[in-house]
C-alpha positions as CSV (number, residue, x, y, z in Angstrom):
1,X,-42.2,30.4,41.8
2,X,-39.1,28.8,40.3
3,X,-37.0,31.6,41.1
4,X,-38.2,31.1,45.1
5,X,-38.1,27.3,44.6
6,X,-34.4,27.4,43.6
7,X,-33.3,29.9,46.2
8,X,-35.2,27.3,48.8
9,X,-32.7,24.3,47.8
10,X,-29.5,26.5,47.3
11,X,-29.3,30.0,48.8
12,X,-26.6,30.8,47.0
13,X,-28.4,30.4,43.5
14,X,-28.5,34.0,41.3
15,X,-31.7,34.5,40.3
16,X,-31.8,37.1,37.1
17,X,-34.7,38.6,35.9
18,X,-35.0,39.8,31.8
19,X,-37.6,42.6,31.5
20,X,-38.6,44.9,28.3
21,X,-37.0,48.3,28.7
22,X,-39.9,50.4,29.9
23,X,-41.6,48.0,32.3
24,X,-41.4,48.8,35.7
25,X,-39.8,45.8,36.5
26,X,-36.5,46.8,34.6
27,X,-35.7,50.3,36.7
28,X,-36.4,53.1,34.2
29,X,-38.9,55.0,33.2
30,X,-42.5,53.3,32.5
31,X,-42.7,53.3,28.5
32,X,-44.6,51.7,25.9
33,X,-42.7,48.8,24.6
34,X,-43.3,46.6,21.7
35,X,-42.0,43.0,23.2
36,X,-45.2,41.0,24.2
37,X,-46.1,38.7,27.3
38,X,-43.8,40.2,29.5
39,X,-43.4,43.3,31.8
40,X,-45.6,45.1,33.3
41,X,-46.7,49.0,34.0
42,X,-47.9,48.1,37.4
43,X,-46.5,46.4,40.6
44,X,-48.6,43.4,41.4
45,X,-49.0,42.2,44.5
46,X,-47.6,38.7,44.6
47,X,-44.1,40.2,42.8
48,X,-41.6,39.2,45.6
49,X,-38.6,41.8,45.1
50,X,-36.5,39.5,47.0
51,X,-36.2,36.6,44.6
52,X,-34.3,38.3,41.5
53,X,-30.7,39.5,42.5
54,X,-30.7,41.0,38.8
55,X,-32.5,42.2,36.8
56,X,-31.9,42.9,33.1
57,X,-33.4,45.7,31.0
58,X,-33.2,44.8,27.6
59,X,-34.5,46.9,24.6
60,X,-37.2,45.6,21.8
61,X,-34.7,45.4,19.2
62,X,-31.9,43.3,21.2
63,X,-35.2,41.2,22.1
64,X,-36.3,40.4,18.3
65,X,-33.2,40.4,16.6
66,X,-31.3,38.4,19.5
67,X,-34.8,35.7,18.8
68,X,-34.4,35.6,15.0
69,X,-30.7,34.9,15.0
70,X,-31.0,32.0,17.6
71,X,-33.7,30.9,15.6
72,X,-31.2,31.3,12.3
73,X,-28.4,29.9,14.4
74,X,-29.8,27.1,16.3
75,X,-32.8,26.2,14.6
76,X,-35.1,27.4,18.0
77,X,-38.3,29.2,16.4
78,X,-38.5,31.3,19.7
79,X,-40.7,34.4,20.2
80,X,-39.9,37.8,21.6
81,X,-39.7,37.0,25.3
82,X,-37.1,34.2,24.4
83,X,-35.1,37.0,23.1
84,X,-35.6,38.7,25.7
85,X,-34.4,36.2,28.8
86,X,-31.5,35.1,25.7
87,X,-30.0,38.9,25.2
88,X,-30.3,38.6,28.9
89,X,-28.5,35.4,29.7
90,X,-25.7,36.4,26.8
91,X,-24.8,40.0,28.9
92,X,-25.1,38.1,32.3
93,X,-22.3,35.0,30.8
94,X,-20.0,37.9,30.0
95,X,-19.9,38.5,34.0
96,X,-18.9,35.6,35.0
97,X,-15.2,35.2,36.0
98,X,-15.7,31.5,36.6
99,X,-15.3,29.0,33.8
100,X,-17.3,26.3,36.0
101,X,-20.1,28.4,36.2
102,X,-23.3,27.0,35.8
103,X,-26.1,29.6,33.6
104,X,-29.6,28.4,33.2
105,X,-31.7,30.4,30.9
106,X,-35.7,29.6,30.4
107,X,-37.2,30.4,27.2
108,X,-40.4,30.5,27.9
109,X,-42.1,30.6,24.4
110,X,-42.5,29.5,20.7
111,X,-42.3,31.8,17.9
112,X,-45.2,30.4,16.1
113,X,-47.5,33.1,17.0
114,X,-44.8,36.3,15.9
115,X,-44.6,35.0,12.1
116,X,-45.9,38.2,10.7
117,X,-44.1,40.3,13.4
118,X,-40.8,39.1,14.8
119,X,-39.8,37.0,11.7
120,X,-41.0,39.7,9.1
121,X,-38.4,42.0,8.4
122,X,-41.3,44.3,7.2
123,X,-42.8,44.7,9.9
124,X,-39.6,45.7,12.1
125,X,-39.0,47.8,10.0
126,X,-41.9,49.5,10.5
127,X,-41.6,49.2,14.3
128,X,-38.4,51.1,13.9
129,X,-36.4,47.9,15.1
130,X,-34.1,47.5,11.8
131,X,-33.0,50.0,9.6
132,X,-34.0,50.4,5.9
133,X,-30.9,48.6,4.6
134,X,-29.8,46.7,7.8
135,X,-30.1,42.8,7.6
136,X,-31.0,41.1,10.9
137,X,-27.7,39.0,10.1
138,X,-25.6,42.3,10.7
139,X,-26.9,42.4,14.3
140,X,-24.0,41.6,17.0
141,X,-25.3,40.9,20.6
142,X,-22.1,41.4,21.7
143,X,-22.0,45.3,22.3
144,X,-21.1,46.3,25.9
145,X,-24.0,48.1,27.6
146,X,-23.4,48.2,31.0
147,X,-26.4,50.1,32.2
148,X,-28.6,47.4,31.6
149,X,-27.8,45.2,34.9
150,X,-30.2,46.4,37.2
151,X,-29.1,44.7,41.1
152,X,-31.4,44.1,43.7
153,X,-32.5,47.1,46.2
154,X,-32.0,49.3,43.1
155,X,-35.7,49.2,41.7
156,X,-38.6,49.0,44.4
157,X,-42.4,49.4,43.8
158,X,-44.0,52.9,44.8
159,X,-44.7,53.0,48.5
């Protein structure tokens, strides 16, 4: 809806998706993925492929760890989907060749309800997101991976 909306006022607005590696959404192969309230395994019908001109895959560990440190840096308690559309907006902002360019980015939830999970090192640990004597701190977004930018026409539902 926003994504239409914007595109309405100002065709020439970029609307960029984020989307759990493994969800159909994000162009590879449907897989389980640990990052919760977004993605999907199937194509709903009201999913306009028209709307996002990107879309970026992004893994469960750049989600969680990407959350924690904005939530270490700027004081955000933010849950994995923030992470998500975050590690998102932060590949997309390396794109940009102009320094007036404008870069929304929604974050669309708290990290109230990911206590025990997202903010316990335990527990990603566990999940295989962060090794045995990795710190979440030692965790740089900043890694080139350009195979994560996913354009539009690229990933279409089954016919």
């Amino acid at each position: 809806g926003a994504g239409r909306y914007l595109k309405e006022r100002n065709p020439a607005v970029q609307v960029v998706g984020a989307d759990p590696a493994g969800s159909v959404y994000s162009g590879g192969p449907v897989a389980p993925y640990l990052t919760e309230g977004i993605g999907e395994d199937f194509w709903p019908e009201t999913y306009d492929t028209e709307i996002c001109d990107l879309i970026v895959r992004v893994s469960d560990r750049d989600s969680m760890l990407t959350a924690r440190l904005a939530t270490a840096t700027e004081g955000i308690l933010m849950g994995q989907s923030c992470g998500t559309a975050l590690w998102a907006a932060l590949q997309v902002a390396r794109e940009l060749d102009d320094p007036q360019a404008l870069l929304v980015v929604l974050l669309p939830d708290s990290g109230r309800n990911y206590v025990g999970k997202l903010y316990s090192d335990d527990w990603l640990r566990a999940s295989g997101l962060l090794g045995e004597s990795e710190r979440v701190a030692d965790y740089d977004w900043r890694t080139t991976r350009p195979d994560v930018i996913v354009r539009r026409g690229e990933v279409r539902p089954p016919a």
